[in-house]
C-alpha positions in Angstrom: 0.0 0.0 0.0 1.4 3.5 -1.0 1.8 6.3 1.3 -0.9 8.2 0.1 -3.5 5.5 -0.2 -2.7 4.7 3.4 -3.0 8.2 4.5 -6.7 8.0 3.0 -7.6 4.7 4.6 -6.6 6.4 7.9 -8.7 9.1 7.7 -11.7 7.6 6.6 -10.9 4.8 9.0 -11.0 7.5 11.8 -14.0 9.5 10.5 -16.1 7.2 10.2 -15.3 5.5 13.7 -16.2 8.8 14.9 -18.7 10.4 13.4 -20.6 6.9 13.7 -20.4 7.2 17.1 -24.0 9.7 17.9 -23.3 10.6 21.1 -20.1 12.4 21.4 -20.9 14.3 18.2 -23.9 15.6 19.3 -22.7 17.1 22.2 -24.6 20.5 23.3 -22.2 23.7 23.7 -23.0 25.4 27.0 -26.4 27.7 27.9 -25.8 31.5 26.0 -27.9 33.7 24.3 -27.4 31.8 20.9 -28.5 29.0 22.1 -31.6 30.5 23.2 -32.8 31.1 19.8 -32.3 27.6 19.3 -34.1 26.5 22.2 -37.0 29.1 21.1 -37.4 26.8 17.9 -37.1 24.2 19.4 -40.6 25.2 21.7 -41.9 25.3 18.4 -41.9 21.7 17.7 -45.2 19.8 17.8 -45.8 16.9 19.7 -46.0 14.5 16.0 -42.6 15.8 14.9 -41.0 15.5 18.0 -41.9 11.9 18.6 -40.6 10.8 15.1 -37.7 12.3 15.8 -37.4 10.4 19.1 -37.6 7.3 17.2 -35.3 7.8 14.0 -33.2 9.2 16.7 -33.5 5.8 18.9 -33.1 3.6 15.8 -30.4 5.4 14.9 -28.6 5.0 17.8 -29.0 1.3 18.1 -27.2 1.0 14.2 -30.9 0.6 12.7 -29.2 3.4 10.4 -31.4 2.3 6.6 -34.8 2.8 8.9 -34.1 5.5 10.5 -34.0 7.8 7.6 -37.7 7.4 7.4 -38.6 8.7 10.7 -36.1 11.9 10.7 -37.2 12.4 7.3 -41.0 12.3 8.8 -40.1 14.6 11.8 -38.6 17.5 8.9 -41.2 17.1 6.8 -43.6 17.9 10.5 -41.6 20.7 11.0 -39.1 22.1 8.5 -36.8 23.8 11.0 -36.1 20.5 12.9 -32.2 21.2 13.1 -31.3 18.1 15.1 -33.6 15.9 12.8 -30.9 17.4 9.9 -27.9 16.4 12.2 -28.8 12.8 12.4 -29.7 12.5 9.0 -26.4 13.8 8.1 -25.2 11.0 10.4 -27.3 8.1 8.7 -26.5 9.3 5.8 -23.0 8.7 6.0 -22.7 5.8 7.7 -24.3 4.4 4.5 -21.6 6.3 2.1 -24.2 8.5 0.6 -21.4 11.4 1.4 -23.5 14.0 -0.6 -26.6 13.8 1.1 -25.2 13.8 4.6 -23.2 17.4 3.7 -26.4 18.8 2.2 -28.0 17.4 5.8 -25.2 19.0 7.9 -25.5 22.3 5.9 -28.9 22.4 6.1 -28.9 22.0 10.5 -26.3 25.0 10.3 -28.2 27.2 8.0 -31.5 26.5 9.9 -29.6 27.8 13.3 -27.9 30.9 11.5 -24.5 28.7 13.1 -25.1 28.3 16.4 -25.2 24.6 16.8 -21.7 23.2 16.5 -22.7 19.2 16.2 -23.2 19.6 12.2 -20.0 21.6 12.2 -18.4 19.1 13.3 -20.1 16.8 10.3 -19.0 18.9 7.9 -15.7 19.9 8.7 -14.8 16.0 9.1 -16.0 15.9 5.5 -14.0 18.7 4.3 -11.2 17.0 6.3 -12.0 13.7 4.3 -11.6 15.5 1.0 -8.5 16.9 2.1 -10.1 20.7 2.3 -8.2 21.4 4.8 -8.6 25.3 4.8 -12.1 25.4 5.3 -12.4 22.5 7.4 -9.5 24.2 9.6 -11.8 27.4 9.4 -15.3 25.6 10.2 -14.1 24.0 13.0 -12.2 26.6 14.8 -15.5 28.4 14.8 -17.7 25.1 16.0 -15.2 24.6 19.2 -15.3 28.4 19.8 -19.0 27.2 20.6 -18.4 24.1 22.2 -15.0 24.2 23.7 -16.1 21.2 26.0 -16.2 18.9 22.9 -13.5 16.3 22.3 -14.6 15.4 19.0 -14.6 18.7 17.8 -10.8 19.0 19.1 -10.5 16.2 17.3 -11.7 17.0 14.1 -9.7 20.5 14.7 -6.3 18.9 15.0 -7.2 16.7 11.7 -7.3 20.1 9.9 -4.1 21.3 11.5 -2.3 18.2 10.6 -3.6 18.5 7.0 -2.5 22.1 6.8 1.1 21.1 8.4 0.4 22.8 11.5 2.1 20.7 13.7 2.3 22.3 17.1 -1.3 23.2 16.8 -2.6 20.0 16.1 -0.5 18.4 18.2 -2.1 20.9 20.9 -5.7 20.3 20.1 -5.5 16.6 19.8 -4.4 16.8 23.0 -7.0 18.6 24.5 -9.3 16.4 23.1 -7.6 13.3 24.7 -8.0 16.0 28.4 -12.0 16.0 27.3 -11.9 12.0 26.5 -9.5 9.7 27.2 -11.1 6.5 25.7 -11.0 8.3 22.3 -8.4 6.1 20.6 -8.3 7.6 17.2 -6.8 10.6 18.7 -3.5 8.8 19.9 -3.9 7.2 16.2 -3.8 11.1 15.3 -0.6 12.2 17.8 1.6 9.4 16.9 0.8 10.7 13.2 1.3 14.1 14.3 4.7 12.7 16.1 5.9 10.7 13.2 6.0 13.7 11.4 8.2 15.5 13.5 10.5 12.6 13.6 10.2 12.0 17.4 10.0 8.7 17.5 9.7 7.9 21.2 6.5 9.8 21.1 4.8 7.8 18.6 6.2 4.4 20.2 4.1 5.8 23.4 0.8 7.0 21.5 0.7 3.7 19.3 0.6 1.6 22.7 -2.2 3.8 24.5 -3.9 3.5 20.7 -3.3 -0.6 21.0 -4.6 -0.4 24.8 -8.3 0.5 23.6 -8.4 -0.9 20.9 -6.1 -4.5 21.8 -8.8 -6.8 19.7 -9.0 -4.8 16.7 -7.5 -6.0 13.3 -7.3 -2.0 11.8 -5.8 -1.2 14.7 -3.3 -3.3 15.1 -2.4 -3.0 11.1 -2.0 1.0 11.3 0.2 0.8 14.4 2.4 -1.8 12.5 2.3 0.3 9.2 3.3 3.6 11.2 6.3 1.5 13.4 7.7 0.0 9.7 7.3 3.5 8.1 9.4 5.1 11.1 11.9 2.3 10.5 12.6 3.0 6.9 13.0 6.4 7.7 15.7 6.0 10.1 17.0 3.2 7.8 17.1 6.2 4.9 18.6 8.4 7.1 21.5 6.5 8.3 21.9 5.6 4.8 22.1 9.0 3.3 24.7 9.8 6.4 27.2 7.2 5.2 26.5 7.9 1.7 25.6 11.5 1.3 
């Protein structure tokens, strides 16, 4: 496998780990006046729309992702402005690779709430990552944690946009701080050692690949990207003392 295949395969290998994962990515940024208006909307809501939410949203959650579509589809079409209805539509939506309709979902929950909801932020800025729009994802984000600084996905997805832009110290910084928020998220240690590998501190990335092996001991993936980063260290030393006896 070639570098930048692999580099692919680990991003959409973490992304989708993530973002399939509801709960952490729907975290709600703290009470402020912004979130007022959304919780204005949300009073808004009738009782029909809310309760088919309630059970896409459930269905959802226990991987019934195909069915759920139905339901959060029902609860938009109750109520139009149903921004968290968008969100985990977005979600479904890309856990069954139908990447277009899960941005037009995610952009849809942040044009309803003007912005002020940073779960579909999130969404999208983790699909920008995945296409390697590093810029705006970089941009998106920054503004998502600014409203949810409490969120370890979003540092998450923030230090993936870093890393993409070369920002090393930054990224290194925010993953981090995610790792501070959660420190069961494994794909973040999968991110550092990266991070690490890339400023050649090799010690580092020895000590982030066995915390990444730790949670995640019985998984095959895992176990193949700590093996693929440790070999890709090697050769690098290997080149280097090669290039110092031959320069």
């Amino acid at each position: 496998m070639n570098s930048r295949k692999l580099r692919y395969t680990f991003h959409a290998l973490s992304f989708s780990a993530l973002l399939g994962s509801q709960i952490p990515c729907f975290a709600q940024s703290p009470p402020n006046s912004q979130n007022y208006v959304v919780s204005v909307r949300d009073l808004k809501m009738d009782g029909k729309s809310h309760a088919a939410f309630d059970k896409g949203s459930r269905m959802l959650a226990k991987g019934d992702t195909a069915n759920s579509i139905e339901f959060l589809q029902q609860a938009i079409s109750l109520f139009p402005e149903h921004y968290k209805a968008y969100y985990d539509l977005g979600v479904a939506y890309f856990r069954l690779g139908q990447v277009a309709e899960a941005e037009q979902a995610f952009q849809k929950a942040i044009d309803i709430t003007g912005g002020n909801f940073a779960p579909p932020q999130f969404g999208l800025g983790a699909l920008l990552c995945q296409r390697q729009d590093f810029q705006h994802a970089a941009a998106l984000l920054q503004r998502a944690v600014d409203l949810d600084p409490a969120s370890a996905v979003g540092k998450y997805y923030l230090s993936w946009a870093l890393f993409g832009l070369n920002r090393l110290i930054e990224a290194e910084r925010n993953a981090e701080q995610a790792l501070v928020r959660n420190t069961n998220m494994a794909e973040a240690y999968l991110l550092l050692a990266r991070i690490h590998q890339r400023q050649q501190n090799g010690p580092a990335v020895t000590k982030d690949l066995e915390l990444y092996l730790k949670l995640e001991p019985n998984k095959d993936s895992a176990r193949h990207f700590a093996q693929r980063i440790q070999e890709e260290m090697a050769q690098s030393v290997t080149a280097g003392l090669v290039g110092a006896i031959h320069p």
